[in-house]
N, C-alpha and C positions, 0 to 999 in steps of 0.2 A: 582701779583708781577713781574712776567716775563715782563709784557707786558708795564712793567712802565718804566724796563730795556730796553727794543725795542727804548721807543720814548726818553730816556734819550742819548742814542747812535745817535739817527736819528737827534736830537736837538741840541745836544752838539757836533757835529764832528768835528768841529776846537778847541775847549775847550780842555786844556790839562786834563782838568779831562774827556771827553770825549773821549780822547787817549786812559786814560791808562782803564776807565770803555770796550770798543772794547778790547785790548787788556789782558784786565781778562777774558773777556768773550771767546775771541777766543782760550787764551790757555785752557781755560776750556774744551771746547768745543774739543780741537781737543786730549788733556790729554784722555778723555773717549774714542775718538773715535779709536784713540793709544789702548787703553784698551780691546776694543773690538776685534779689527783685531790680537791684540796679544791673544786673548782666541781663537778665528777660531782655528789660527794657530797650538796653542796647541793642541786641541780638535782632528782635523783633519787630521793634519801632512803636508797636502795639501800646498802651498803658492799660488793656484789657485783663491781661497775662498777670503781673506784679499784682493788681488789686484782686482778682480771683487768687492768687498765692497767697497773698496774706491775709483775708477771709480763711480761706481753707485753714493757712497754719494755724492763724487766733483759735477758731472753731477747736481745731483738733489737741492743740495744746502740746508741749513738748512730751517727747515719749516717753513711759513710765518707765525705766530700766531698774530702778531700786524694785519696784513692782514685779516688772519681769523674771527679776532675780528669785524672787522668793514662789514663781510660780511653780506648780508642779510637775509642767512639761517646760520649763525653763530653757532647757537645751531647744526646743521647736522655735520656741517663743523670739530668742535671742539670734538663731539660726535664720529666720523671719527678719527679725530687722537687720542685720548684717547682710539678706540677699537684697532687701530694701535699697540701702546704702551704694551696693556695689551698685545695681541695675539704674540708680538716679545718677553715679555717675557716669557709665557705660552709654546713656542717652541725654544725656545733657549738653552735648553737640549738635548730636543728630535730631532732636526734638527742637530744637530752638535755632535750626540754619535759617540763615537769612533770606534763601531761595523760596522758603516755604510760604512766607507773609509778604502779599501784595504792600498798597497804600496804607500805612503810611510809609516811604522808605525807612528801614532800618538806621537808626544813628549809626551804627557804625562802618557804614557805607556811604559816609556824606564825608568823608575826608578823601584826598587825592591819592592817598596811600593808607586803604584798609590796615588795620590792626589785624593783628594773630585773630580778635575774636568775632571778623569776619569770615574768618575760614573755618571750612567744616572737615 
């Protein structure tokens, strides 16, 4: 399905329905990524963490999957970011506990009653 979205973007780019299909795509896209750099931040108390993430993400750019598709080790390729996927969420508790990051305290340990996304 993704990848239907990829070549409907790459095909339609003057298309006013090609507009606004980029433009759902990209606030999506940057909606989550908003989403994330605001959980670091929480997490950690840091604002180190969220500016190196989104450096890195700008830098790296979203991943080519229409690309990957047409690779000729495809299956490696996709195998690759799917273990990607899994292993950022499998550490994305345990990488970012609040026990780990001294000063500044953690925002979300500055309430009388921690959230869920104080616990690890």
């Amino acid at each position: 399905h993704f990848h239907h979205v990829i070549e409907l973007l790459r095909f339609r780019q003057g298309t006013l329905s090609g507009i606004f299909l980029s433009a759902v795509f990209q606030f999506s896209y940057t909606a989550v990524f908003g989403a994330y750099t605001a959980f670091i931040f929480i997490r950690t108390g840091h604002l180190i963490g969220p500016v190196l993430c989104h450096s890195f993400c700008n830098y790296m750019g979203f991943p080519a999957i229409s690309t990957a598709m047409e690779h000729p080790h495809r299956l490696t390729v996709l195998s690759s970011y799917l273990m990607g996927v899994i292993l950022f969420f499998l550490f994305l508790f345990p990488f970012t506990d609040p026990a780990y990051y001294g000063l500044p305290t953690p925002v979300c340990t500055l309430t009388s009653s921690p959230s869920s996304l104080c616990l690890s």
